[in-house]
C-alpha positions as CSV (number, residue, x, y, z in Angstrom):
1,X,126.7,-56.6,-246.6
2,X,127.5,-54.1,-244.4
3,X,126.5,-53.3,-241.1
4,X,125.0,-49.8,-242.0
5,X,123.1,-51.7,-244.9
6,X,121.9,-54.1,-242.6
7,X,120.5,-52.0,-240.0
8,X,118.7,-49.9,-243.0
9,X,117.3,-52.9,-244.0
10,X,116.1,-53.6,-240.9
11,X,114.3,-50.2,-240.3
12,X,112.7,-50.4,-244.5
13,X,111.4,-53.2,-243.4
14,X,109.6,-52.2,-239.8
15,X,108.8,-49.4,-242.0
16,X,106.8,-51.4,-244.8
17,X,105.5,-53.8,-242.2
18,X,104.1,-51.1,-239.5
19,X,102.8,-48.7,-242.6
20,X,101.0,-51.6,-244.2
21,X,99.3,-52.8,-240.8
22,X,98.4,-48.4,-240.0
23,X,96.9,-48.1,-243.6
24,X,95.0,-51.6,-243.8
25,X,93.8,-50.9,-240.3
26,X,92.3,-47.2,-241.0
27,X,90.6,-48.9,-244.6
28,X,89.0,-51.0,-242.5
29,X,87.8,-48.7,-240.1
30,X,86.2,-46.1,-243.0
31,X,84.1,-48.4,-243.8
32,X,83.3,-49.9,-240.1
33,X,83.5,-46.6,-237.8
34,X,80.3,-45.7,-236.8
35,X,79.1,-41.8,-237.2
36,X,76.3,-40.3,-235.8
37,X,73.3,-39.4,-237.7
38,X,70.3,-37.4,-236.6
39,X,66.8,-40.0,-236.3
40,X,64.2,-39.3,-238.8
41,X,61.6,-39.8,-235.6
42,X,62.0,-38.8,-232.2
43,X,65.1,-40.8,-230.6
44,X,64.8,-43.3,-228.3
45,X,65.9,-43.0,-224.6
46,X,66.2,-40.5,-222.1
47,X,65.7,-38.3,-220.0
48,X,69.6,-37.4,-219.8
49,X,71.7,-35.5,-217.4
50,X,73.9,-33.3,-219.0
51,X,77.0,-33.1,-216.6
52,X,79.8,-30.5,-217.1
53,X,83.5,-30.0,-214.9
54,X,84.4,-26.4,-215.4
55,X,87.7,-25.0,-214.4
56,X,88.4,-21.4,-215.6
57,X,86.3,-21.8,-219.2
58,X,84.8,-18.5,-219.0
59,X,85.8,-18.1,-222.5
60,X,84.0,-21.2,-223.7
61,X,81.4,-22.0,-220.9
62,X,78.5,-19.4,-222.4
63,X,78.9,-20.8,-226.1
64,X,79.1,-24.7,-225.0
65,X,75.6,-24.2,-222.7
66,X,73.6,-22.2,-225.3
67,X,74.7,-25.3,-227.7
68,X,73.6,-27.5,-224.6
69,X,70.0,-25.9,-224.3
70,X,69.1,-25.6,-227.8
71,X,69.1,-29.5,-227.7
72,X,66.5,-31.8,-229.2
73,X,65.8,-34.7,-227.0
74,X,64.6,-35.1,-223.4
75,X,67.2,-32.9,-221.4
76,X,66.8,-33.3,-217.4
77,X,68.8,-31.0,-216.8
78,X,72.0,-29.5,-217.1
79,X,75.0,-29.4,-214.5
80,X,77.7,-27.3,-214.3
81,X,80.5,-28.1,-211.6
82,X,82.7,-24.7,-210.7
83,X,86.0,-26.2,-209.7
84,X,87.7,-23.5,-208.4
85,X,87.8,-21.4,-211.1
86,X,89.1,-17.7,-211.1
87,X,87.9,-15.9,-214.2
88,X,84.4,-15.4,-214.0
89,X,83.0,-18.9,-214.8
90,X,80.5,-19.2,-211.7
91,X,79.1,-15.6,-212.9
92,X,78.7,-16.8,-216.8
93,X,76.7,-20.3,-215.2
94,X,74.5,-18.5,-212.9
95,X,73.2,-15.5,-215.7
96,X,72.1,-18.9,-218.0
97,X,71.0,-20.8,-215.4
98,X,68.6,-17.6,-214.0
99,X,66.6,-18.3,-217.9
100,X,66.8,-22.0,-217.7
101,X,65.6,-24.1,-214.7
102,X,67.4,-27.0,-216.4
103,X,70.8,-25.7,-215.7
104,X,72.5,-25.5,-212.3
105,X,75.4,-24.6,-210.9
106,X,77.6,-27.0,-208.4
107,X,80.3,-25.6,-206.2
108,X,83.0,-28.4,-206.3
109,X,84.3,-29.8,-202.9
110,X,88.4,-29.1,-202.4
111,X,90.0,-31.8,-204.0
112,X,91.1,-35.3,-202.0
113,X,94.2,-36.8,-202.1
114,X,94.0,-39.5,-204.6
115,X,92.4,-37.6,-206.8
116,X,92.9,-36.0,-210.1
117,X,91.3,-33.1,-210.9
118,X,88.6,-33.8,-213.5
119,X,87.3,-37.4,-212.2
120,X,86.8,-35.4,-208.8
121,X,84.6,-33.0,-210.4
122,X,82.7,-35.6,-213.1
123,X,82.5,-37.6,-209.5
124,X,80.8,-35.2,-207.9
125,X,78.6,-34.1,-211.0
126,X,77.2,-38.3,-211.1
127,X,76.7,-37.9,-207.5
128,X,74.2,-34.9,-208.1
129,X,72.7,-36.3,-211.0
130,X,69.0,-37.8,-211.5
131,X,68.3,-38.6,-214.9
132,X,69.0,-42.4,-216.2
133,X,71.5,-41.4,-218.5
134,X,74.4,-39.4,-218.0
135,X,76.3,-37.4,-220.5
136,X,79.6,-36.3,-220.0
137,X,81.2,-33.0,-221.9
138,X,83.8,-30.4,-221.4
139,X,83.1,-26.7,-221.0
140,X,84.7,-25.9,-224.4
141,X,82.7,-28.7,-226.9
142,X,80.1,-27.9,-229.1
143,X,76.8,-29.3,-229.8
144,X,74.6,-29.1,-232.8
145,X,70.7,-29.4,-232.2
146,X,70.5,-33.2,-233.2
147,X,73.6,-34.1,-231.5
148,X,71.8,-35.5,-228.6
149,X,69.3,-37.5,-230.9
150,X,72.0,-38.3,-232.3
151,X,73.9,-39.8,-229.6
152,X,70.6,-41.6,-228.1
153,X,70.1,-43.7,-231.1
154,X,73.2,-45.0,-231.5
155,X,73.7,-45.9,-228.1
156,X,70.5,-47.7,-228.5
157,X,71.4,-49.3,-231.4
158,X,74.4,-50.6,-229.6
159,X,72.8,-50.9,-226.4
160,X,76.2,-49.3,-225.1
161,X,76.6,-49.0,-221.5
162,X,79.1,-46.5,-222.6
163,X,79.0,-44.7,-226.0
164,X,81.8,-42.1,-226.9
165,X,81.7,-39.9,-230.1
166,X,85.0,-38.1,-230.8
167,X,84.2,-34.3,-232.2
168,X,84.9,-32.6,-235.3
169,X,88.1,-31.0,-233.9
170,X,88.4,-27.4,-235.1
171,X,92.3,-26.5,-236.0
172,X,93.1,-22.9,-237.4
173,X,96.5,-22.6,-236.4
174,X,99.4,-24.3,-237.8
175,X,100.3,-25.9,-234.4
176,X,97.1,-27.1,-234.4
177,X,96.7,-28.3,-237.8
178,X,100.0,-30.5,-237.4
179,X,99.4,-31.8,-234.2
180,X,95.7,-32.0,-232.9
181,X,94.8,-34.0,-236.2
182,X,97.0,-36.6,-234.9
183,X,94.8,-37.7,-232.4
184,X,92.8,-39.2,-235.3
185,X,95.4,-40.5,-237.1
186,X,96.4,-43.3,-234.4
187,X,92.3,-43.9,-233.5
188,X,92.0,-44.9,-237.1
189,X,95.2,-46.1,-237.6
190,X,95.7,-48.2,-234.9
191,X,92.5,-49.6,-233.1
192,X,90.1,-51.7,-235.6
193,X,86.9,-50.3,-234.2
194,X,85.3,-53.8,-234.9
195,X,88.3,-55.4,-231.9
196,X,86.8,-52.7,-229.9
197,X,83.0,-53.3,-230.3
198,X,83.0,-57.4,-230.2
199,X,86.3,-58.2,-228.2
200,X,85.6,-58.0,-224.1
201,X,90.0,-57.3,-223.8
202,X,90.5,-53.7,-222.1
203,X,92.9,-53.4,-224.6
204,X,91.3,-52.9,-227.1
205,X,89.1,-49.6,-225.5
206,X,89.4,-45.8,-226.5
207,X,87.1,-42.5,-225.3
208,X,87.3,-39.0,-225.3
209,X,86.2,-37.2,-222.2
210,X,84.4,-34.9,-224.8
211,X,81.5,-36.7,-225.0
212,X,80.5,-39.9,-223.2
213,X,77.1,-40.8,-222.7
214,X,77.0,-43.8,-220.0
215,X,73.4,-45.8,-218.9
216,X,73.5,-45.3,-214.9
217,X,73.6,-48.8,-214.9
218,X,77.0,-48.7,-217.1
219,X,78.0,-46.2,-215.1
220,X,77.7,-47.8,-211.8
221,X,78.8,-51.3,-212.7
222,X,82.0,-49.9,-213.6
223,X,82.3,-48.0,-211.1
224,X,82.4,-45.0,-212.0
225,X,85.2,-42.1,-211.6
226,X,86.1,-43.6,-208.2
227,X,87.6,-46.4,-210.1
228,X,90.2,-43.9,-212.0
229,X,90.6,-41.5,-209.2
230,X,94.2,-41.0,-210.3
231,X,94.6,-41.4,-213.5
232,X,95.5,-38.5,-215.8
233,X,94.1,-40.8,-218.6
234,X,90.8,-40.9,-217.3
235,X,87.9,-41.4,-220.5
236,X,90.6,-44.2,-221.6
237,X,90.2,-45.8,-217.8
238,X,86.9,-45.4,-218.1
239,X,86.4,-47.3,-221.3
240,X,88.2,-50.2,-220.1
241,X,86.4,-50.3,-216.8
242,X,83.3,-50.7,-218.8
243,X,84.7,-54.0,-220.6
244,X,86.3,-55.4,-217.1
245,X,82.7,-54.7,-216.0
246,X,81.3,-56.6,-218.7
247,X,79.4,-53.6,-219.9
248,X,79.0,-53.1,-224.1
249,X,81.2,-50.1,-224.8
250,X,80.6,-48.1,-228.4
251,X,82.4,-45.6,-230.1
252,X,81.8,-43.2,-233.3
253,X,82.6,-40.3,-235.0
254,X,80.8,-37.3,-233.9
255,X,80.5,-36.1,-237.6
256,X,80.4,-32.4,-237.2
257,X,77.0,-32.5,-234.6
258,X,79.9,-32.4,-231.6
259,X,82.8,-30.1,-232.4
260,X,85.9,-29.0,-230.3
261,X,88.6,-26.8,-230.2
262,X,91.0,-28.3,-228.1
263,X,93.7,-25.7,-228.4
264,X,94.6,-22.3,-229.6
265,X,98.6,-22.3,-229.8
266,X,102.1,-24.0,-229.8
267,X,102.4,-23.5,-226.5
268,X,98.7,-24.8,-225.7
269,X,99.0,-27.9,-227.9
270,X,102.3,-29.2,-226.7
271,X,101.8,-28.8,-222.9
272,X,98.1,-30.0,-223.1
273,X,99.5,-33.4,-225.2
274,X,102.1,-33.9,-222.8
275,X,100.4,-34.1,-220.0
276,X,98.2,-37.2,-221.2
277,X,101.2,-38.6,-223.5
278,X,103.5,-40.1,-220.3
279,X,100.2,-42.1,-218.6
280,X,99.4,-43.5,-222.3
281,X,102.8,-45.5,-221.9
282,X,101.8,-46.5,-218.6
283,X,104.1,-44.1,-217.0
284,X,107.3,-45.5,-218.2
285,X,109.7,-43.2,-220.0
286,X,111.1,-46.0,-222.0
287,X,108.0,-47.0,-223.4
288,X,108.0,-43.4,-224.6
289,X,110.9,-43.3,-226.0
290,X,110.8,-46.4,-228.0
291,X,107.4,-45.1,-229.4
292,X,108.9,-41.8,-230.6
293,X,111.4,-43.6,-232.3
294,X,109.3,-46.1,-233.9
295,X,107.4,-43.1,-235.2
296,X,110.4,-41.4,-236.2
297,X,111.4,-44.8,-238.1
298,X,108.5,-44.6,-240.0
299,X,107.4,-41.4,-240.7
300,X,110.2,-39.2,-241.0
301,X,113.3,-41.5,-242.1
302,X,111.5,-42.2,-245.7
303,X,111.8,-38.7,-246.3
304,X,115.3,-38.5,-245.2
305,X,116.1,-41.3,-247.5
306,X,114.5,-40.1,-250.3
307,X,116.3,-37.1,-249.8
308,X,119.7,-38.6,-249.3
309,X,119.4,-40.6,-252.7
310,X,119.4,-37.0,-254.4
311,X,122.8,-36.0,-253.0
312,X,124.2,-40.0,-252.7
313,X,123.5,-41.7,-256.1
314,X,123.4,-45.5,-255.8
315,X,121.8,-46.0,-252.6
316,X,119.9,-49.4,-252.4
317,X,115.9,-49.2,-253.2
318,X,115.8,-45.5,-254.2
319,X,113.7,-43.9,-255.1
320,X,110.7,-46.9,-255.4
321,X,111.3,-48.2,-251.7
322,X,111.2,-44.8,-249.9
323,X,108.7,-43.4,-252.3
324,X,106.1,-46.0,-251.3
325,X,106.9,-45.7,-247.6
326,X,106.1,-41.9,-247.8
327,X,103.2,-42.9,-250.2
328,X,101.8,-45.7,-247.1
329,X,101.7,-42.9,-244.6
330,X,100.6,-39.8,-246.0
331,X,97.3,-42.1,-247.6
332,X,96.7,-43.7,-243.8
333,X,97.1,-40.0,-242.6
334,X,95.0,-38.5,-245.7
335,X,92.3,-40.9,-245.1
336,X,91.7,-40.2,-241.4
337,X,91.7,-36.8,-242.1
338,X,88.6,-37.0,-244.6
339,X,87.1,-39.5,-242.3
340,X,87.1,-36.7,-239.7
341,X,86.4,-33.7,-241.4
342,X,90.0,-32.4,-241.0
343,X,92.5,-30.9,-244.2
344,X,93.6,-33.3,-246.5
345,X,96.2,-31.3,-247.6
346,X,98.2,-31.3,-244.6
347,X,98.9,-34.8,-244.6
348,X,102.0,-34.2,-247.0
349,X,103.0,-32.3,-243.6
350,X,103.1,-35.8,-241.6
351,X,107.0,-35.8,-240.6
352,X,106.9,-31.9,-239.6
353,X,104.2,-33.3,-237.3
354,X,105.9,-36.4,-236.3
355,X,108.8,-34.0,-235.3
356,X,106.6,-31.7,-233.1
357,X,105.4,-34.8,-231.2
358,X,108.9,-35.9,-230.7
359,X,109.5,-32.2,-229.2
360,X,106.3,-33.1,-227.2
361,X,107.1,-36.5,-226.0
362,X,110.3,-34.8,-225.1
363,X,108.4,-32.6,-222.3
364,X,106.8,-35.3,-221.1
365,X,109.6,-37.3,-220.8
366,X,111.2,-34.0,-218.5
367,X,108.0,-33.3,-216.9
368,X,108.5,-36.9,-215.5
369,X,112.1,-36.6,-213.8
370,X,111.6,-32.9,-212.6
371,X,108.6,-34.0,-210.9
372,X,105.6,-32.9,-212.6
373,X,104.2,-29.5,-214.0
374,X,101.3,-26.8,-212.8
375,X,98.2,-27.1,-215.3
376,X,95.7,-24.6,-214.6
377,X,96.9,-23.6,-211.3
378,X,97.5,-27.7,-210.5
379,X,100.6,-30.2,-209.7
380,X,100.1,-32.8,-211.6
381,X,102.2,-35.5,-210.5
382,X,104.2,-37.7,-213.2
383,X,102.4,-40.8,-212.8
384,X,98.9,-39.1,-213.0
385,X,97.0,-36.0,-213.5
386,X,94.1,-33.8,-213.9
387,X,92.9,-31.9,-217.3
């Protein structure tokens, strides 16, 4: 045999093997994830403090607070940290907060060295909070009334030191419909939410910053955003600071009552990924660039050799092999998508979007030798970083 046959032997069978393990993991996890669902009675839990970083959001910040105060369950109160912003966010907080005693404005301190951005500010938010629960949320996520009874009853259900709900995202353009939905794709895909729900490994942990509603207790025993000052990844740090704690962390789908549009363009989408995807390989730039290549292997190359056995009659396994190697992926990334409310359709799309991220990881991968790159007015350094 020879050795180009071997080697694509080799890489049909990662292929089969990886694409097997991706769609056997997100089966299991349709019919394991939990998703929120509004109580019939009124929710356990509470009062909460509703604690929100803010830097430039004036666009979002009015539409995410009137979600906020419209509410059911036992809101404390509502805070609102201005870090530094420049386009009018202070002014949108203080007209809402003038109707609504709940909601107050903070002035964030300058930022200390050691620090990322967005754990200084949710730092300083814990420190001015008084309820017994605190909830987490950016300035541009949405809430639906029952999203907060939501919320309490599964974390009591759980009794979750830490539960995180990831939101509906909301794509309209096609940069965000290829990429954003990809988020999704590797929750479901790759981490069995019953490993992270009964296993105490760090490993196995996952949150979004979007929504995480800690006990104080939690909070504390974990130690809270002084124990990720730095990291760029810091609702993922946070989550496995929990299980180090030996606090119970829970995660679910936020099933349309939590909604976000994370971003609005091609240019948005693939600086705003890149500057998490570096710290999710620990920093390394090899680690990323055996991952894009693994992804590469499996999601683009089937269609490549699909393709190939149009124009090269004879090749070994075509069309059957490739065929259900497209088949494996497209179905894993199908099935995540009606899990989380996203277009179905676009999963025949999956290597375009393996291709972007590849363009993606290839920032990264250049942020980190050139020494980092200004997000919202910030240095982020390679090895860590604020959102």
């Amino acid at each position: 045999m020879s050795p180009v046959l071997v080697i694509g032997l080799a890489l049909a069978l990662l292929a089969t093997g990886a694409l097997l393990v991706i769609l056997a993991t997100t089966l299991l996890n349709l019919v394991t994830f939990p998703r929120l669902r509004v109580p019939a009675g009124v929710p356990a839990g509470g009062p909460v403090s509703i604690l929100v970083p803010a830097r430039d959001e004036a666009a979002s910040i009015g539409a995410t607070l009137a979600g906020l105060r419209a509410l059911s369950g036992d809101v404390a109160e509502i805070l609102v940290l201005d870090d530094g912003s420049t386009d009018g966010t202070a002014e949108i907080v203080r007209a809402v907060a003038a109707g609504d005693p709940r909601v107050r404005l903070l002035a964030g301190a300058p930022l200390p060295a050691g620090w990322a951005g967005k754990p200084w500010a949710c730092h300083q938010l814990a420190q001015a909070a008084r309820a017994p629960l605190l909830l987490f949320t950016d300035a541009d996520t949405g809430w639906e009334p029952g999203a907060l009874a939501a919320l309490l009853a599964e974390r009591a259900r759980g009794e979750a030191a830490l539960l995180t709900a990831w939101p509906t995202q909301e794509t309209r353009t096609w940069a965000e419909r290829l990429t954003v939905p990809l988020i999704a794709f590797a929750i479901w895909g790759y981490l069995p939410v019953i490993a992270v729900h009964r296993l105490r490994s760090p490993a196995f942990a996952a949150a979004v910053g979007q929504c995480l509603l800690f006990t104080r207790e939690g909070y504390a025993a974990a130690g809270g955003h002084a124990a990720i000052a730095g990291e760029v990844l810091d609702d993922v740090a946070l989550a496995r600071a929990v299980k180090r704690s030996g606090g119970r962390l829970r995660v679910a789908d936020g099933a349309g009552l939590v909604r976000c549009r994370m971003y609005r363009d091609w240019p948005g989408a693939r600086d705003g990924l890149a500057k998490s995807m570096l710290a999710g390989y620990g920093g390394r730039v090899a680690g990323l660039v055996a991952a894009t290549l693994f992804h590469l292997a499996i999601l683009v190359l089937p269609w490549l050799w699909l393709a190939a056995g149009l124009l090269l009659p004879g090749i070994p396994g075509w069309p059957a092999w490739p065929l259900l190697l497209i088949a494996l992926g497209v179905g894993a990334r199908a099935l995540s998508a009606a899990a989380t409310r996203q277009r179905i359709g676009d999963a025949l799309l999956l290597p375009l979007s393996a291709l972007l991220f590849t363009v993606v990881a290839a920032r990264a991968a250049a942020w980190a030798r050139s020494g980092g790159v200004v997000w919202k007015g910030r240095t982020i350094p390679p090895a860590g970083a604020a959102r």
